[in-house]
C-alpha positions in Angstrom: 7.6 43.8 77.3 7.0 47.7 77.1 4.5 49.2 78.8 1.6 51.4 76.5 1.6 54.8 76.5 -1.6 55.4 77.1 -2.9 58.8 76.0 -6.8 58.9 76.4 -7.2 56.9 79.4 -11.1 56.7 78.5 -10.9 55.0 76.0 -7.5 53.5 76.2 -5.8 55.0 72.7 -1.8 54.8 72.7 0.2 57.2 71.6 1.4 54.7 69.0 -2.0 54.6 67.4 -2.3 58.0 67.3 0.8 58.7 65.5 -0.3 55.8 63.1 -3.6 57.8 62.3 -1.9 61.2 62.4 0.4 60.0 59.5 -2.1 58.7 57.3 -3.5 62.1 56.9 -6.0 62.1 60.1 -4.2 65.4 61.3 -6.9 67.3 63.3 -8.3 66.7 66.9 -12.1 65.8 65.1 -10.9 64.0 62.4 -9.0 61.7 65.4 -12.3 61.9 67.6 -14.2 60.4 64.9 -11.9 57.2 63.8 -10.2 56.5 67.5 -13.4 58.2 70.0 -10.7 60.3 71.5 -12.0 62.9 73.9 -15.7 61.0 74.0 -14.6 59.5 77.6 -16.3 60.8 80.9 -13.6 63.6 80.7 -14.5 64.8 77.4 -10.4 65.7 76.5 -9.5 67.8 79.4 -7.3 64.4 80.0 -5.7 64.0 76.2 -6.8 66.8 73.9 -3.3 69.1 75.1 -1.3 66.2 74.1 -2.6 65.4 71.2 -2.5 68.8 70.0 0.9 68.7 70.9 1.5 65.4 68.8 -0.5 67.2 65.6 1.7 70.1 65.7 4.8 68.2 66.1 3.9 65.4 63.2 2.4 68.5 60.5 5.1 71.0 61.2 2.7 73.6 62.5 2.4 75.7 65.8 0.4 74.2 68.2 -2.0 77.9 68.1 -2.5 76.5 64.4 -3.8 73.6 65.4 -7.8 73.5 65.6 -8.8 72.3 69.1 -11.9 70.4 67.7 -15.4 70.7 68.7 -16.5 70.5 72.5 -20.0 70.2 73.2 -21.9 70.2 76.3 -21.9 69.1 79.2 -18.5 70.0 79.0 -18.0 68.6 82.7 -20.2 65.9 84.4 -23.4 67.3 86.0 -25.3 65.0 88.6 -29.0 64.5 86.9 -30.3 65.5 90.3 -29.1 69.2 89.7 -31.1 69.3 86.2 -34.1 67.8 88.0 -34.0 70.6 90.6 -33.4 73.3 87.9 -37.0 71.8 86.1 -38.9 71.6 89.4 -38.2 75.1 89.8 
């Protein structure tokens, strides 16, 4: 049996499934976020969102600086509450 290539290890999304979505028209980092939660894990795409790029680029034909990175929001890396609670006691 063939082992999975995983590409968000958060939320465990192959590379297969990707390039299912990707073909039937899902062809932009958000639009993939939305249907397969890709860059929602604890890393928040620093772990996927290159290689999928890659794969969008690759399956539409355009350069990967074409290719719109989709939307980050904040945090953008894990913060410990503790910090905000000291920023607010302040």
């Amino acid at each position: 049996m063939a082992k999975a290539n995983i590409v968000c290890r958060c939320e465990e999304v192959e590379m297969k499934e990707i390039r299912e979505w990707i073909a039937r028209g899902y062809d932009t980092f958000d639009e993939l976020k939305r249907e397969l939660r890709i860059g929602m894990g604890p890393c928040q795409g620093r772990g996927c969102r290159d290689i999928i790029i890659r794969e969008i680029a690759k399956a539409t034909g355009k350069t990967i600086a074409e290719i719109d990175p989709g939307t980050m929001r904040p945090p953008v890396k894990p913060i410990k509450i503790s910090l905000l609670a000291e920023d607010a006691e302040r």
